[in-house]
TIVO-2410 file (N, C-alpha, C; in nm, 3 decimals):
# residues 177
REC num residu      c1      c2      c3 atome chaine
REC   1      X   9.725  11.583  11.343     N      A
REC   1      X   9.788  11.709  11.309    CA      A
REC   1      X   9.852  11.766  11.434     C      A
REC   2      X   9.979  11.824  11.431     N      A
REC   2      X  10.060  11.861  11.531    CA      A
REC   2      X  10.019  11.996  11.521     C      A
REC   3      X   9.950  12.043  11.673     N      A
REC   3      X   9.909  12.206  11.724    CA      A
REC   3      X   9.822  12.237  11.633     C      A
REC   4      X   9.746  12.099  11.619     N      A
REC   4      X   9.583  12.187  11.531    CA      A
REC   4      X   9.488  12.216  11.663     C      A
REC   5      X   9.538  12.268  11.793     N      A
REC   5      X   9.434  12.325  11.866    CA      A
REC   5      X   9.491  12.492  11.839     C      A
REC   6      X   9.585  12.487  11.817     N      A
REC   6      X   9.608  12.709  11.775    CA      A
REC   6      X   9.535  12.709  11.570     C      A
REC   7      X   9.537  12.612  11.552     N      A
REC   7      X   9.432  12.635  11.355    CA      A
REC   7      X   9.303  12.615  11.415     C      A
REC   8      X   9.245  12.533  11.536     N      A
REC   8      X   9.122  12.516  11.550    CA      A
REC   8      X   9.042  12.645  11.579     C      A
REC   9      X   9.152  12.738  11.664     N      A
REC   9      X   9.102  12.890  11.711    CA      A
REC   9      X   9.116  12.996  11.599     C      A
REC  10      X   9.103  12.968  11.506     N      A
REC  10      X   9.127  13.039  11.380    CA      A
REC  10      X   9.017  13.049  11.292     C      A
REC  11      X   8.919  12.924  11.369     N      A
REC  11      X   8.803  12.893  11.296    CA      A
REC  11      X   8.663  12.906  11.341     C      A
REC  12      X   8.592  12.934  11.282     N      A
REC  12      X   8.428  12.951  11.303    CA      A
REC  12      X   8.370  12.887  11.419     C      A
REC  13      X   8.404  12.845  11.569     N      A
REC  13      X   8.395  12.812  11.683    CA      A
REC  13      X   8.233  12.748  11.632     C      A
REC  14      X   8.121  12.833  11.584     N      A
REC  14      X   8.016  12.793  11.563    CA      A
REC  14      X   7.978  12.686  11.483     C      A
REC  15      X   8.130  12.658  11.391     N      A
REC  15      X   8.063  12.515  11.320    CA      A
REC  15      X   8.116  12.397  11.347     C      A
REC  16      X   8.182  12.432  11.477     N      A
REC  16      X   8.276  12.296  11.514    CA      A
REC  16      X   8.204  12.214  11.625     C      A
REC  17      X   8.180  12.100  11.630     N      A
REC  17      X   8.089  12.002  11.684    CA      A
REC  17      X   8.242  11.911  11.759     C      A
REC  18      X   8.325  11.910  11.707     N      A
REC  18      X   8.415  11.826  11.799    CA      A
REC  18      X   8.573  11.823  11.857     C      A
REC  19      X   8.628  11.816  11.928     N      A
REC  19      X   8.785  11.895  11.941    CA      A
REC  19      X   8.885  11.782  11.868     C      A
REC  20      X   8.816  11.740  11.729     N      A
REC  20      X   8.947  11.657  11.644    CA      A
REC  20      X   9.001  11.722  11.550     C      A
REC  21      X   9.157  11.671  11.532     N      A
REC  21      X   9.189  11.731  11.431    CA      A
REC  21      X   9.173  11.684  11.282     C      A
REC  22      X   9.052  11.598  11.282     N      A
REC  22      X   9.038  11.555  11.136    CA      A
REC  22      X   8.903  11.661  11.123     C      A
REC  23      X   8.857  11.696  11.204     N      A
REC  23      X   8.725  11.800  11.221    CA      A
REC  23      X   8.797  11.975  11.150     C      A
REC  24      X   8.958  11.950  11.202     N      A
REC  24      X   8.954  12.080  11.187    CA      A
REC  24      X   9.034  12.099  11.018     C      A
REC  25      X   9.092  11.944  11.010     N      A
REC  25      X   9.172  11.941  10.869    CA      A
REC  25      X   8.985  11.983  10.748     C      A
REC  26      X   8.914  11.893  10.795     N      A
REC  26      X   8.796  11.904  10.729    CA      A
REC  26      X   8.736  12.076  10.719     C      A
REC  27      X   8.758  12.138  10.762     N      A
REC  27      X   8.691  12.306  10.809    CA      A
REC  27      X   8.778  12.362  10.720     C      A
REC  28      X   8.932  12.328  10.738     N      A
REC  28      X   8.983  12.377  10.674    CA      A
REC  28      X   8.985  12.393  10.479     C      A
REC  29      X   8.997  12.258  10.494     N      A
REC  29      X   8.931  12.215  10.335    CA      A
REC  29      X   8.809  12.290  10.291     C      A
REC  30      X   8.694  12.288  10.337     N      A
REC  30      X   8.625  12.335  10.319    CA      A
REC  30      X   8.586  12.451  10.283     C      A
REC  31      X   8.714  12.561  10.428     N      A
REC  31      X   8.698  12.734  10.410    CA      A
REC  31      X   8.806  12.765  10.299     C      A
REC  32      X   8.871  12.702  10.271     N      A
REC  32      X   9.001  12.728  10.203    CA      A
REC  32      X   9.053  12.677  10.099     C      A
REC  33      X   9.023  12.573  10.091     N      A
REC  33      X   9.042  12.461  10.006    CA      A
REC  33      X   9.182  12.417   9.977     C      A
REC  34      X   9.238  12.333   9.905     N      A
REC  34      X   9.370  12.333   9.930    CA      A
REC  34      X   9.439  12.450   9.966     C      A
REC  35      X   9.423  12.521   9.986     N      A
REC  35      X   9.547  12.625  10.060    CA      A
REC  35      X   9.548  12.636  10.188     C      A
REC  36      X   9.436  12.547  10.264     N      A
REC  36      X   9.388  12.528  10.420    CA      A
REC  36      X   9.486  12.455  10.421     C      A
REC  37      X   9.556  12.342  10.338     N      A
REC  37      X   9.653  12.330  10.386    CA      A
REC  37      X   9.765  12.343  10.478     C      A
REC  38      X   9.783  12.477  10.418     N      A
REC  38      X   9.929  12.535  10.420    CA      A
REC  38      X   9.929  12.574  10.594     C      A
REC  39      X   9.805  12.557  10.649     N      A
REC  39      X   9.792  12.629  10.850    CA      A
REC  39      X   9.830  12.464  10.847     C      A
REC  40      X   9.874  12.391  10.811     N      A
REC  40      X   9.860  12.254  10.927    CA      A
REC  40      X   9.997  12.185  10.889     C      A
REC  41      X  10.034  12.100  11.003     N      A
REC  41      X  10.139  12.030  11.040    CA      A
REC  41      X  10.153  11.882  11.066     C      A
REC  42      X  10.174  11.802  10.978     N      A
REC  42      X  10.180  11.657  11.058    CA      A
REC  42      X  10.151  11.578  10.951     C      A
REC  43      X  10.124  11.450  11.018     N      A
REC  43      X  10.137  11.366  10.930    CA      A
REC  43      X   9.936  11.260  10.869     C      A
REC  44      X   9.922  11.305  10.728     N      A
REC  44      X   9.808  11.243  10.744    CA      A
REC  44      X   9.742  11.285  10.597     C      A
REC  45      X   9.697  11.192  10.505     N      A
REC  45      X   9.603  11.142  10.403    CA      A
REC  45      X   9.493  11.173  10.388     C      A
REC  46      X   9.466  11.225  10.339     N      A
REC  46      X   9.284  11.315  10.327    CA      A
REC  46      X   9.219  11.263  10.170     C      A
REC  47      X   9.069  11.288  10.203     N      A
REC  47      X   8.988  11.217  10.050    CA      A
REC  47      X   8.853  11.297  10.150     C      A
REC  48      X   8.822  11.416  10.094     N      A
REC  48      X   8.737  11.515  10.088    CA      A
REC  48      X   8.601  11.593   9.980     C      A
REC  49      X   8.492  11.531  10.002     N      A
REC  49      X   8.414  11.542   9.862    CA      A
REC  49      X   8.325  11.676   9.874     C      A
REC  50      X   8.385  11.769   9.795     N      A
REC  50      X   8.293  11.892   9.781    CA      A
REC  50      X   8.136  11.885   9.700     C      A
REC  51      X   8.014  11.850   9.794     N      A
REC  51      X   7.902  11.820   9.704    CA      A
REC  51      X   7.856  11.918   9.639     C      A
REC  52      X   7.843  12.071   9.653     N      A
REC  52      X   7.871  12.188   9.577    CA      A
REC  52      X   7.908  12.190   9.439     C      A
REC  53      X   8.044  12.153   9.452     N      A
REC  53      X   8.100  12.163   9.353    CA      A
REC  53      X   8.133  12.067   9.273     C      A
REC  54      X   8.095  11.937   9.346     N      A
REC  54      X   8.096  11.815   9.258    CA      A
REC  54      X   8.249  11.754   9.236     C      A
REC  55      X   8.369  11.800   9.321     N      A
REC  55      X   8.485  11.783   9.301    CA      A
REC  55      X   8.545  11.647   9.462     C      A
REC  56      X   8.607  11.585   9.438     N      A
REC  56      X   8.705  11.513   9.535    CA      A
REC  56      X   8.848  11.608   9.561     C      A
REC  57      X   8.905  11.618   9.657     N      A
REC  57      X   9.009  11.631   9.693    CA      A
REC  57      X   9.110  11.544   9.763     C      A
REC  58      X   9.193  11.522   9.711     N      A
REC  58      X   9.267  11.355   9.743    CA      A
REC  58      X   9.409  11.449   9.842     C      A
REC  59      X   9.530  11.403   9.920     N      A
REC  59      X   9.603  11.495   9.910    CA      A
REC  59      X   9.720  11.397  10.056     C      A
REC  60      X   9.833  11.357  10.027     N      A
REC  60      X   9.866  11.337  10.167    CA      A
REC  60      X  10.018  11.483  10.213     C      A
REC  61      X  10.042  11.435  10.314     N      A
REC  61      X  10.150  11.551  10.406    CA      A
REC  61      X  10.241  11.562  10.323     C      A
REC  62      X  10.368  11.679  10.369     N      A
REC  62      X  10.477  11.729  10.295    CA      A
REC  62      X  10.549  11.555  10.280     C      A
REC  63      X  10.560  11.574  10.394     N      A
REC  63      X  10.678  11.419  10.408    CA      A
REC  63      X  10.657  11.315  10.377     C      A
REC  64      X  10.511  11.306  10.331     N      A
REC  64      X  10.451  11.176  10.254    CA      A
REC  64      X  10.472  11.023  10.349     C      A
REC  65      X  10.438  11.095  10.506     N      A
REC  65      X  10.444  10.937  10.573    CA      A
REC  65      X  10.304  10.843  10.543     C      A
REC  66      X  10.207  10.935  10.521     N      A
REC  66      X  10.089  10.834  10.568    CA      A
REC  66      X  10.049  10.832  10.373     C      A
REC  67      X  10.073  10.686  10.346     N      A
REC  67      X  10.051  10.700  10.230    CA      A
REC  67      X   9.906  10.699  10.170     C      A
REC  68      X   9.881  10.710  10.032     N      A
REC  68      X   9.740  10.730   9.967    CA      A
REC  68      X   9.789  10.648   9.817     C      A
REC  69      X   9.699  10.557   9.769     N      A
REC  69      X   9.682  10.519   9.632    CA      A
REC  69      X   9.591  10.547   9.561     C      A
REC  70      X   9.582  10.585   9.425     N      A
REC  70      X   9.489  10.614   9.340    CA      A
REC  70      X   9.501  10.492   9.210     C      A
REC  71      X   9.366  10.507   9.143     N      A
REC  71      X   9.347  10.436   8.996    CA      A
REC  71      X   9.267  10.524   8.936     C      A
REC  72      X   9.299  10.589   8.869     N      A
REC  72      X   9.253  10.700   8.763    CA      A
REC  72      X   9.213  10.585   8.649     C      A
REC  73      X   9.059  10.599   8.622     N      A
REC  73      X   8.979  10.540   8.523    CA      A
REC  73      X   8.909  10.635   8.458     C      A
REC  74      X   8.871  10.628   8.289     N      A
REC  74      X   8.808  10.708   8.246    CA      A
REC  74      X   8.607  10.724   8.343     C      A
REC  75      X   8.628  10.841   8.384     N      A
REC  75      X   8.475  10.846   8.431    CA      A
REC  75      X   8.531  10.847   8.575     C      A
REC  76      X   8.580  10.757   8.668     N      A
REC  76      X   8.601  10.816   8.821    CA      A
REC  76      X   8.743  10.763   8.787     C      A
REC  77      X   8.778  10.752   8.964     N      A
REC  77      X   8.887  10.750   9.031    CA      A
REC  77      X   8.919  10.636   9.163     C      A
REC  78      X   8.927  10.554   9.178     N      A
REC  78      X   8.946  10.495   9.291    CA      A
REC  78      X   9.086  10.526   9.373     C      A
REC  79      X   9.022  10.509   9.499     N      A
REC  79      X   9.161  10.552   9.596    CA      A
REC  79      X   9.166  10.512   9.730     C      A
REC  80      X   9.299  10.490   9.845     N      A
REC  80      X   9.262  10.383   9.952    CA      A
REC  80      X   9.404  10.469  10.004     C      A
REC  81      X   9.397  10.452  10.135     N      A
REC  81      X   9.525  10.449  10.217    CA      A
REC  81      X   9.625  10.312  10.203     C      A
REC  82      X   9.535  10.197  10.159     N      A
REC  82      X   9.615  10.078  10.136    CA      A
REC  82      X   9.593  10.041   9.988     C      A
REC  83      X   9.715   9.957   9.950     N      A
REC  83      X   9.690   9.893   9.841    CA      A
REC  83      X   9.641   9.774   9.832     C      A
REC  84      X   9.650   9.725   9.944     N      A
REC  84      X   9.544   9.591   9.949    CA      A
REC  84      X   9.387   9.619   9.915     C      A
REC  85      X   9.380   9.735   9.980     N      A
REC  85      X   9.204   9.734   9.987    CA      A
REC  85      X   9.192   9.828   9.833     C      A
REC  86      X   9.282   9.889   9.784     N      A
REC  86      X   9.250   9.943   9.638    CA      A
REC  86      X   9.275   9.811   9.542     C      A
REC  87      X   9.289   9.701   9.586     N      A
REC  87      X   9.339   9.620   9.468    CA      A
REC  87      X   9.241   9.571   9.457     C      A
REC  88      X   9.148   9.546   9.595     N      A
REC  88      X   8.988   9.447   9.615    CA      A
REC  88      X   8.881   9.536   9.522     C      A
REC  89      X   8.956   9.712   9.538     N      A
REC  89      X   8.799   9.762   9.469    CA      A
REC  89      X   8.784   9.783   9.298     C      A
REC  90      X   8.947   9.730   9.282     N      A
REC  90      X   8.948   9.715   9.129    CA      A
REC  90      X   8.887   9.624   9.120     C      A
REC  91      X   8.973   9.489   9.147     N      A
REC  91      X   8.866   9.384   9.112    CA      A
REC  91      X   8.714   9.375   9.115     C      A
REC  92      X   8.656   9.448   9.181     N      A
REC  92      X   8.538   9.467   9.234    CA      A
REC  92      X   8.449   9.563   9.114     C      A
REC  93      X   8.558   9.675   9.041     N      A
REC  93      X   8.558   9.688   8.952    CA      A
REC  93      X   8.522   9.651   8.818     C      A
REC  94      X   8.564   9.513   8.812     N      A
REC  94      X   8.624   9.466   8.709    CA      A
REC  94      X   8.779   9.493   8.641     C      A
REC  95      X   8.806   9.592   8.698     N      A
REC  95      X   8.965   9.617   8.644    CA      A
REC  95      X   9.076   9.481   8.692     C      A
REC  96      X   9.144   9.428   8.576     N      A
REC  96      X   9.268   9.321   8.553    CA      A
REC  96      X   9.378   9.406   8.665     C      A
REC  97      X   9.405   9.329   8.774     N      A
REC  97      X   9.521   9.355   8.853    CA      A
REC  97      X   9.614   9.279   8.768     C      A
REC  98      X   9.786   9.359   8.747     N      A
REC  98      X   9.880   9.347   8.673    CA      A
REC  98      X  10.003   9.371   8.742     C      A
REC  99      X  10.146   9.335   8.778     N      A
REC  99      X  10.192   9.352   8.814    CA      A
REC  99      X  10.303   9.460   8.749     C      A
REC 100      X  10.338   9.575   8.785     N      A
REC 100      X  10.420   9.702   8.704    CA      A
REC 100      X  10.572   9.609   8.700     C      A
REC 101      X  10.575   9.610   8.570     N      A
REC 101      X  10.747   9.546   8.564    CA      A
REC 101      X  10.856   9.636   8.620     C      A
REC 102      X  10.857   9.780   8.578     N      A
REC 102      X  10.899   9.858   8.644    CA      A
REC 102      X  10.992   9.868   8.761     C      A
REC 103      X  10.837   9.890   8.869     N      A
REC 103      X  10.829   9.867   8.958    CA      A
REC 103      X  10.862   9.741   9.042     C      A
REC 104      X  10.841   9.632   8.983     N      A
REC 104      X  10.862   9.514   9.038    CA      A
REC 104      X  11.041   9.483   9.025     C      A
REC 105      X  11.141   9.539   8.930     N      A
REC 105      X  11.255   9.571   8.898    CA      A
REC 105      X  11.306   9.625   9.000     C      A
REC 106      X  11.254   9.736   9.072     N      A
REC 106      X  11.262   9.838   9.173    CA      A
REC 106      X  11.277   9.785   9.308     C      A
REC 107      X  11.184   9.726   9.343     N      A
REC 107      X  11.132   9.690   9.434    CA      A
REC 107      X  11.259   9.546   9.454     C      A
REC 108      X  11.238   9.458   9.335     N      A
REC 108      X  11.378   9.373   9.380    CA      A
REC 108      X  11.497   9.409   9.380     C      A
REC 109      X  11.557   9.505   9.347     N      A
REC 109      X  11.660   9.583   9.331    CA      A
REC 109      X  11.697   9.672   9.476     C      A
REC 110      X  11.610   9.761   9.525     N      A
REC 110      X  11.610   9.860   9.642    CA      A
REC 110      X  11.525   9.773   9.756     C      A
REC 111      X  11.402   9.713   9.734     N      A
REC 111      X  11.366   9.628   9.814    CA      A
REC 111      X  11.241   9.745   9.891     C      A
REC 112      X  11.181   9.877   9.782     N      A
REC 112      X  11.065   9.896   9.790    CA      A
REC 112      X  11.044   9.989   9.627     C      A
REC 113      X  10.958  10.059   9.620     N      A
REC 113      X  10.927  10.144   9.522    CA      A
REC 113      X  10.873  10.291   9.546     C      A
REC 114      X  10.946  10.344   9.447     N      A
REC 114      X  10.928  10.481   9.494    CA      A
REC 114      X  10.808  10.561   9.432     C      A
REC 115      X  10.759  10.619   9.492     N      A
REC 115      X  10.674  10.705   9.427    CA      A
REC 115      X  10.678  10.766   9.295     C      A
REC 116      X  10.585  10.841   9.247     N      A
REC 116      X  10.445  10.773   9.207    CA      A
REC 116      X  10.432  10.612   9.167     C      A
REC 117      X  10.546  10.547   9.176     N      A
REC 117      X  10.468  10.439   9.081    CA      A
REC 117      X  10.423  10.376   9.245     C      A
REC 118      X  10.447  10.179   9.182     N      A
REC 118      X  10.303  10.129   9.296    CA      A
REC 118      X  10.369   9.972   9.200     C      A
REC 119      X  10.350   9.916   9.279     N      A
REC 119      X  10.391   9.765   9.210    CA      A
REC 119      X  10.251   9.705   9.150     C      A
REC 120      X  10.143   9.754   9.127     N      A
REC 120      X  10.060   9.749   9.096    CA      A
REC 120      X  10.059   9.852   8.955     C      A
REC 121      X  10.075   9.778   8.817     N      A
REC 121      X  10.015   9.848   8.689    CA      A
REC 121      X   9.867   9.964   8.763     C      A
REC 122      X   9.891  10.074   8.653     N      A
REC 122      X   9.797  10.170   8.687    CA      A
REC 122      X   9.779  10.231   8.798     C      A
REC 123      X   9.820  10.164   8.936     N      A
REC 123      X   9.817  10.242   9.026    CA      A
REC 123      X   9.960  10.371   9.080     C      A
REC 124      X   9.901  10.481   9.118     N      A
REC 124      X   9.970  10.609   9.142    CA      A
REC 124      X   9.995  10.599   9.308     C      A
REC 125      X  10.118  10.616   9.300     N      A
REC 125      X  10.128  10.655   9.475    CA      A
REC 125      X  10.154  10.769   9.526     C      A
REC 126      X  10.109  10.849   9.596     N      A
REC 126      X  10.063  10.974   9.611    CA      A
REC 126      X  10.250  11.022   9.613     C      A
REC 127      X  10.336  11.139   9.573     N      A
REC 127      X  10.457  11.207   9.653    CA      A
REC 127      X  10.414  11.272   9.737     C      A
REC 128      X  10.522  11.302   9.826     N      A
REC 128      X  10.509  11.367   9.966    CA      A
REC 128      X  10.433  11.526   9.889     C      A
REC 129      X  10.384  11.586   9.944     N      A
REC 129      X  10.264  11.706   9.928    CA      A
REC 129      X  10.165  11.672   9.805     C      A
REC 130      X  10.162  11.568   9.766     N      A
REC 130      X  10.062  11.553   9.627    CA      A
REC 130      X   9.944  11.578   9.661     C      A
REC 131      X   9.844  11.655   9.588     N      A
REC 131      X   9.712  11.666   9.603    CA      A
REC 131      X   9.648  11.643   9.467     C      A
REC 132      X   9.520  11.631   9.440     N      A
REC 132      X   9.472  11.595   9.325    CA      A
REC 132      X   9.344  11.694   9.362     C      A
REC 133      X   9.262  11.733   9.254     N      A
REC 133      X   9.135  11.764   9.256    CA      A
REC 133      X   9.045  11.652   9.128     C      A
REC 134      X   8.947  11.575   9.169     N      A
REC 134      X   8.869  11.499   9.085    CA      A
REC 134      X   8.785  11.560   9.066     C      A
REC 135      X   8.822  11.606   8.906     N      A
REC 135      X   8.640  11.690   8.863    CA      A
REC 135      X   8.525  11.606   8.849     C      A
REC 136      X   8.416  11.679   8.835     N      A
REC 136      X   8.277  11.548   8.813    CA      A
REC 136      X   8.287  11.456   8.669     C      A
REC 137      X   8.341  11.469   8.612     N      A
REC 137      X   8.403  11.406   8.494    CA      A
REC 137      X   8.505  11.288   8.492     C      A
REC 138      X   8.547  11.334   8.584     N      A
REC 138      X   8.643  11.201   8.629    CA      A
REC 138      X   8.779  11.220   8.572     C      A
REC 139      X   8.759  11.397   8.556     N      A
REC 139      X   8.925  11.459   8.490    CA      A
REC 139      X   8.991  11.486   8.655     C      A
REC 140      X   9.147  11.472   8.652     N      A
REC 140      X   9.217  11.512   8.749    CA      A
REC 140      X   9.308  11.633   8.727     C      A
REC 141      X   9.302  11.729   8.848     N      A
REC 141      X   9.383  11.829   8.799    CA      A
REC 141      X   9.526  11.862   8.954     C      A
REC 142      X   9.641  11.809   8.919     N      A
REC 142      X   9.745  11.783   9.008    CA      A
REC 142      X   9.807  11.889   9.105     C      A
REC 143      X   9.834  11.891   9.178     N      A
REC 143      X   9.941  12.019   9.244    CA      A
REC 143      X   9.974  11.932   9.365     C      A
REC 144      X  10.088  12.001   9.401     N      A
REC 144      X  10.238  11.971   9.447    CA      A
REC 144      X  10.212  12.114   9.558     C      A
REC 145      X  10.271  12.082   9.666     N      A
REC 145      X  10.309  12.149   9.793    CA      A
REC 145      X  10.460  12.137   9.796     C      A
REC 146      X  10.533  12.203   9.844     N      A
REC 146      X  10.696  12.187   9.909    CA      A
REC 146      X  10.656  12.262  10.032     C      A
REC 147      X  10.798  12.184  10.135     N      A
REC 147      X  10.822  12.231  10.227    CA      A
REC 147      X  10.845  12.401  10.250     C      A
REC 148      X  10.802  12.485  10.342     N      A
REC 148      X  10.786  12.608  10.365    CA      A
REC 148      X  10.939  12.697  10.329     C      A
REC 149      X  10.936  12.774  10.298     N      A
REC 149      X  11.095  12.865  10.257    CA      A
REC 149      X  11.165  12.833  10.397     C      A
REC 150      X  11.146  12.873  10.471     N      A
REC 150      X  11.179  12.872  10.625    CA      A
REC 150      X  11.317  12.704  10.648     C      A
REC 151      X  11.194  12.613  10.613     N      A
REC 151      X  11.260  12.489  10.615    CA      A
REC 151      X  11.356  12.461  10.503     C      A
REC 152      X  11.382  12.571  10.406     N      A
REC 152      X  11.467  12.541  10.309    CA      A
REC 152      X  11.607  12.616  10.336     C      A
REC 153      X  11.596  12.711  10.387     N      A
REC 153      X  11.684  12.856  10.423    CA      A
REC 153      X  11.839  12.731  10.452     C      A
REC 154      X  11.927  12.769  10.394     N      A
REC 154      X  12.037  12.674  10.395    CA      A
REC 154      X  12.150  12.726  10.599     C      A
REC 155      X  12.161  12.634  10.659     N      A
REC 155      X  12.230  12.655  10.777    CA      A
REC 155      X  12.382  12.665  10.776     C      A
REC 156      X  12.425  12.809  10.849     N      A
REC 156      X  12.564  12.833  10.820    CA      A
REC 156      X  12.639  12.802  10.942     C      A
REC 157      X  12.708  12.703  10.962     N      A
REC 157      X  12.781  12.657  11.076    CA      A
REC 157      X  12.707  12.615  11.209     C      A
REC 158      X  12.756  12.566  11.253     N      A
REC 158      X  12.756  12.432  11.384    CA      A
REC 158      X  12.664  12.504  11.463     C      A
REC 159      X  12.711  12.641  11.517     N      A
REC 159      X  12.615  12.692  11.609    CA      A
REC 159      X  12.492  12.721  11.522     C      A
REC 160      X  12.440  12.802  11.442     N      A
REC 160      X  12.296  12.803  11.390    CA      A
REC 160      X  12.265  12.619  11.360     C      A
REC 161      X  12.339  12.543  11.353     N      A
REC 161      X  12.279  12.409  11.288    CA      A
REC 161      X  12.224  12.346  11.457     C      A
REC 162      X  12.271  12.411  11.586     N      A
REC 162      X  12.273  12.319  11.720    CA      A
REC 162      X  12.129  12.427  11.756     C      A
REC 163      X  12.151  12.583  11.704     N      A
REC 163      X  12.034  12.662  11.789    CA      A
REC 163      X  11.912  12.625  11.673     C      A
REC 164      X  11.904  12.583  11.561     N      A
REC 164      X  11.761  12.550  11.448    CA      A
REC 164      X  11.720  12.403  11.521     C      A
REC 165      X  11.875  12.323  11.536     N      A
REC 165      X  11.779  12.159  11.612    CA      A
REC 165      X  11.675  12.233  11.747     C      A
REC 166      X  11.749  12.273  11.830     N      A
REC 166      X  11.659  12.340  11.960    CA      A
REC 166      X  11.555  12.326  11.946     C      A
REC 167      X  11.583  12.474  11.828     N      A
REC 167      X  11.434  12.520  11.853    CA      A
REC 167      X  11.325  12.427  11.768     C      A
REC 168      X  11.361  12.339  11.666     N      A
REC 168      X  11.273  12.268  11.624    CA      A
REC 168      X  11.179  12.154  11.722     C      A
REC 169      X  11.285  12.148  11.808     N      A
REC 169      X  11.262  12.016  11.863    CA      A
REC 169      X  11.198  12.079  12.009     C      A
REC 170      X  11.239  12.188  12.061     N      A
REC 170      X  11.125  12.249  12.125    CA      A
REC 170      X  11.001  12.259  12.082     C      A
REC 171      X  10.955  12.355  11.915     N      A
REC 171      X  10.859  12.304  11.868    CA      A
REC 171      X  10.744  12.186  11.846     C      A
REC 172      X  10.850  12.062  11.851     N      A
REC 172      X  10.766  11.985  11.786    CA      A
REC 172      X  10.733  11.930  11.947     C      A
REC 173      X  10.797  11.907  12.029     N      A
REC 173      X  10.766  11.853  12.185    CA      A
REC 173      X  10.663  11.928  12.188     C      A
REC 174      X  10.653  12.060  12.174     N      A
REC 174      X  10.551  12.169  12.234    CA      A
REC 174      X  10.388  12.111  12.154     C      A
REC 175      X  10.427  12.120  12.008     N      A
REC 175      X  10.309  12.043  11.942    CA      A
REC 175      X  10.257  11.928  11.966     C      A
REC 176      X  10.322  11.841  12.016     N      A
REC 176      X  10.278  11.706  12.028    CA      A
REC 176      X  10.202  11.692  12.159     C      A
REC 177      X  10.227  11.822  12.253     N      A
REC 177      X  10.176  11.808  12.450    CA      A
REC 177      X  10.035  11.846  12.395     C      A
***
């Protein structure tokens, strides 16, 4: 996460055991729940189990670099950052790996596949802000993030389009030190 040390100071100093930012994506989830979200920046795939409440939280970034797969089965859910290793836990399963015609159309055509689908029948590929909540039932209930208003605000000529690169790119240098 880019400048999760200014979200880390935002947080309960007393329950933090380590200076990572998967420590602080986790705190956040926790105090906030998906809307902890919305403090963080960058790129990265989360699978978060509320024992409380008996719920999973699945969810990757706006920009959808770091991908996530799911298999929604009646009763749970399987899910992996890779599709190799979600294909081993079907089988493992017992679930028939199938190839999505679809998708496989797609994929020879453009020469990948786009989200949600998955060249894999049944499997879901996360879109950029997708989150899921897995109830204890093994029902899913979906939501969608977009990019912030800010990042949408349309740019009027050369000079605001040269002073927004700047300052972005000051930003993100600044986040990344």
């Amino acid at each position: 996460l880019y400048g999760f040390q200014g979200v880390r100071q935002s947080l309960d100093p007393a329950r933090l055991q380590t200076r990572s930012d998967t420590e602080v994506l986790l705190r956040l989830l926790m105090g906030r729940g998906l809307s902890g979200l919305d403090s963080v920046n960058g790129m990265y795939a989360f699978a978060q189990y509320d024992g409380s409440a008996r719920r999973t939280y699945l969810g990757i970034d706006l920009l959808g670099i770091k991908p996530l797969y799911a298999c929604a089965m009646p009763g749970f859910v399987l899910f992996s950052s890779e599709l190799r290793s979600l294909a081993e836990m079907m089988r493992e399963c017992g679930i028939a790996l199938r190839l999505d015609q679809e998708s496989l159309a797609q994929y020879l055509r453009y020469g990948w596949v786009k989200a949600p689908r998955s060249i894999l029948f049944g499997v879901h590929k996360f879109e950029p802000g997708e989150c899921w909540t897995v109830l204890p039932d093994g029902g899913i209930q979906m939501a969608g993030r977009s990019l912030p208003p800010a990042a949408q605000e349309p740019i009027e000529g050369l000079g605001q389009a040269r002073q927004r690169f700047v300052e972005t790119l000051d930003q993100v240098v600044a986040d990344q030190l």
